[in-house]
LOMARPA-556800 format. One record per residue (C-alpha): x, y, z. Coordinates in steps of 0.5 Angstrom, whole numbers, plus 500, padded with zeros to 3 digits. Layout:
N
XYZ/...
//
This chain:
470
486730117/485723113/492721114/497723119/504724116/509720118/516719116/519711116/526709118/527704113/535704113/536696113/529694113/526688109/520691104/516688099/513691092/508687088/509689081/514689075/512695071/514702070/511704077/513698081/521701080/518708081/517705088/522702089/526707087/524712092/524705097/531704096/533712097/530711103/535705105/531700105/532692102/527691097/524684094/520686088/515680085/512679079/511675074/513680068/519684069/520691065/526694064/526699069/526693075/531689070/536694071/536694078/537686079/545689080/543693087/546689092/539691096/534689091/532680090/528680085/524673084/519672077/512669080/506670082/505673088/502669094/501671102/508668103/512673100/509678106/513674112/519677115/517685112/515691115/512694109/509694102/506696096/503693091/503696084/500692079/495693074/490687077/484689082/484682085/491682086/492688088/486687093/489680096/495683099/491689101/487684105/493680106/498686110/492689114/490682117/498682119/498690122/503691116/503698113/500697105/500702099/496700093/497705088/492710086/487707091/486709097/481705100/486699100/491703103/494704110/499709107/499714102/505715098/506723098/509728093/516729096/520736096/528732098/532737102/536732106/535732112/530736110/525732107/518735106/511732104/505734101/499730100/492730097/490725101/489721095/484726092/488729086/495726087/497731080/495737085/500735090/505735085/503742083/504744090/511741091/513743084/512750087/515749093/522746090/522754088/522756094/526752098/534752096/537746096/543749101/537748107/539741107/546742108/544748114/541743117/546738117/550743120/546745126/545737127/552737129/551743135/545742138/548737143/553744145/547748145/542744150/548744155/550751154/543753155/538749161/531752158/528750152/525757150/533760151/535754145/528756141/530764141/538761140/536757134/532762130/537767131/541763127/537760122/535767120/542770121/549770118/551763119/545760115/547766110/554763111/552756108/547759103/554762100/557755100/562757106/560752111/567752114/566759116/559758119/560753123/566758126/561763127/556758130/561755136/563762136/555764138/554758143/561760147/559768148/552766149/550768156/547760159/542763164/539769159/534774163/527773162/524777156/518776154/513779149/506780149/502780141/496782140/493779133/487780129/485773127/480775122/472773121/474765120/477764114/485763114/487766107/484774110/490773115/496778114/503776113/505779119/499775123/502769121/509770122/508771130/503766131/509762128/514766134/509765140/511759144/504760149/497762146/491765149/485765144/478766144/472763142/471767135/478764133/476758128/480752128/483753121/485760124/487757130/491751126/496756123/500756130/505753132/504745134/508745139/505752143/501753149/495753148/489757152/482756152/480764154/474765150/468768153/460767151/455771153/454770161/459765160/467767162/473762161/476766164/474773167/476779162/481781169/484774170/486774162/490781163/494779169/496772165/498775159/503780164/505773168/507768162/511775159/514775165/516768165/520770158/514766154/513770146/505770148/500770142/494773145/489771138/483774137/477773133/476780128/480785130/482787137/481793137/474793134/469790140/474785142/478789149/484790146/486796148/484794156/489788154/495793152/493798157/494792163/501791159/503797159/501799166/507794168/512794162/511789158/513790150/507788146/505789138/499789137/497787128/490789126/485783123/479784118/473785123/467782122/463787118/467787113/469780112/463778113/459782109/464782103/464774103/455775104/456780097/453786102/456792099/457796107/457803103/454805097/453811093/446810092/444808098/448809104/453814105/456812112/456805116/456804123/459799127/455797134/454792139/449788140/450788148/453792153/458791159/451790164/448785159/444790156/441793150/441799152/443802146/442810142/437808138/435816135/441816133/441808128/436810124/439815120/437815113/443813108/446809114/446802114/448799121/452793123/450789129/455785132/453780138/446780137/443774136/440774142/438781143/435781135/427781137/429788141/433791135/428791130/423792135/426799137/429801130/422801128/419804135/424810133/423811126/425805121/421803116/419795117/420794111/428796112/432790109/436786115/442780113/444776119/450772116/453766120/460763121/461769115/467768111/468760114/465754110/459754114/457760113/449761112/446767110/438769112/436775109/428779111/426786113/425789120/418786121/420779117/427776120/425774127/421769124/425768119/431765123/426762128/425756124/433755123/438753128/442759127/450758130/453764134/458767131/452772128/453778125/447783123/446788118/441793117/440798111/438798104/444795101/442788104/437789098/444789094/446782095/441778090/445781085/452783088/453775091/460774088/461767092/458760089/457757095/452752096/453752104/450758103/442760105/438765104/431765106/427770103/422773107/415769107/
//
């Protein structure tokens, strides 16, 4: 994130634009939306600032810019087609600690002015970070379809009621659970008709038969957060990772995936490595059933899928031994999404008729694993976790039939940015990997199909790397 958004309280409040022309009034124009006094200076007038000379919160002054003109104000753009000018009351705002947009340059600016979907109250930004401005104002014109403009009075609305609902009800997750009852219910299709008068009635209707100390009720989901990339969630995925008000996650998760949850949720760290637990498998059980309990909406996020070698069924077997509700929402487990963005065929009708998904270690830590049975002709076997265990794999696929020169894909941080992709033979890919630093999450696969992906890559990817074999 290279700003933080922020919203301003201009109401009343002294702040300067530098410029004249057709930009200069754009900016003033949304200055003074925002209730604020503006003092534009510049040596040309266009005709658009001219016609702001009447607004009783504009001063307009016919001049130079000079340093002086900064006293007194909490803001300012400059909007000039002068570098230097430009640059001055950059320099000038920073050494006061006073907040500077330079328009379409922003290594001079403090702030950036976003694209602005205007729903008051309701005011939504979108920002580009200066990079392509026209691509945010594509963003927010897709937006403006899809928020109606009754949002804002729906707003105003619950605004006048949040007071009686704080004293109605003591806990926080109570007036959450209230809220969007009613943001999602009849009172705001109340007001999306026009019918305010009849919404309000409902809505004080609902806060007087609302019971003030609701028992506890809690929920438990148990949701898939793919292999890294957050465009593979599901919708369902995405609308309870927005519900829960406590998540727990795993190592696997990514930071983009993990970022589509709620800002103001619990979060827990429970991720498990290889001979290093967070926490311990029954530890997590017994703190999901807990915090249900306490009537907390709890995400229990996992990389992949949960009931693909990530203990979901342990989970929800400990929930419903105590009665807790669960939902448990499938994600796209690693072999597919990461063979599918590494252009790995897992199937193929000329070369393997059937998959297999295995772990790379066992529950004792082991690589004990049916290695007759993995060296099946026409199948191509997938390793998950077996990074570490990687030299025994291809030394017992071979030691129990399997050609050396079977072709081996080790795919990196697969479907994320970073992902790598080393690809080699039996006999080839431990020495391939050695020279690299290669970053858990890993995920092995081993078939002919591998030998597919020269031709089959789809992703043009430079963050991409595949190693030939020496």
């Amino acid at each position: 994130m290279e700003f933080l958004p922020l919203y301003f309280d201009l109401k009343n409040k002294d702040c300067l634009v530098v410029g004249g022309g057709e930009v200069a009034f754009r900016k003033a124009s949304l200055l003074l939306k925002a209730g604020a006094r503006i003092f534009i200076v510049a040596p040309e007038i266009g005709a658009g600032v001219t016609g702001l000379e009447d607004n009783p919160c504009v001063s307009i002054e016919r001049a130079a810019y000079s340093p002086d003109h900064l006293e007194g104000k909490v803001l300012v753009i400059a909007a000039t087609n002068d570098h230097s000018v430009n640059l001055s009351v950059s320099e000038h705002a920073k050494a006061r600690n006073m907040p500077v947009n330079v328009v379409d340059n922003p290594p001079l600016c403090s702030f950036i002015l976003p694209a602005i979907i205007d729903r008051s109250p309701i005011v939504v930004a979108v920002s580009s970070g200066g990079k392509s401005p026209v691509l945010a104002r594509l963003l927010r014109s897709r937006l403006e379809s899809t928020i109606p403009a009754a949002y804002g009075r729906l707003a105003e609305l619950v605004g006048g009621f949040r007071e009686a609902v704080k004293q109605r009800f003591s806990s926080i997750n109570q007036r959450r659970n209230f809220w969007e009852s009613v943001l999602q219910g009849r009172v705001a299709e109340l007001v999306f008709a026009g019918k305010e008068v009849e919404a309000a009635r409902q809505l004080q209707a609902l806060i007087e038969s609302s019971p003030k100390e609701a028992p506890a009720v809690g929920e438990v989901y148990l949701v898939g957060g793919g292999p890294g990339d957050p465009d593979l969630l599901t919708f369902r995925a995405l609308r309870l990772m927005q519900q829960a008000d406590v998540v727990l996650y795993d190592r696997l998760v990514s930071e983009a995936v993990l970022d589509m949850t709620r800002r103001d949720a619990e979060r827990i760290n429970v991720g498990k490595a290889r001979s290093l637990h967070t926490l311990p498998q029954e530890e997590i059980n017994d703190l999901l059933v807990r915090l249900a309990r306490e009537g907390h909406r709890v995400l229990r996020l996992k990389g992949g899928d949960p009931f693909v070698f990530g203990r979901g069924g342990e989970e929800i077997d400990k929930l419903a031994e105590n009665g807790i509700p669960f939902q448990v929402v499938p994600g796209i487990t690693a072999a597919t999404g990461c063979s599918c963005y590494a252009g790995i065929p897992l199937t193929h009708r000329d070369y393997a008729q059937s998959v297999r998904f295995i772990t790379g270690h066992l529950k004792d830590g082991s690589c004990k694993l049916p290695w007759a049975e993995l060296v099946q002709s026409g199948q191509t076997v997938v390793f998950y976790m077996g990074l570490i265990g990687l030299p025994i794999i291809c030394e017992q696929l071979v030691a129990h039939g399997r050609s050396a020169d079977t072709p081996v894909a080790l795919i990196q941080q697969g479907t994320t940015r970073n992902q790598r992709v080393y690809t080699g033979t039996l006999k080839t890919i431990v020495g391939i990997i050695a020279a690299e630093e290669v970053k858990a999450p890993t995920l092995i696969i081993v078939g002919e199909v591998v030998s597919l992906r020269e031709k089959l890559g789809w992703r043009d990817d430079s963050r991409t790397l595949s190693a030939a074999a020496p």
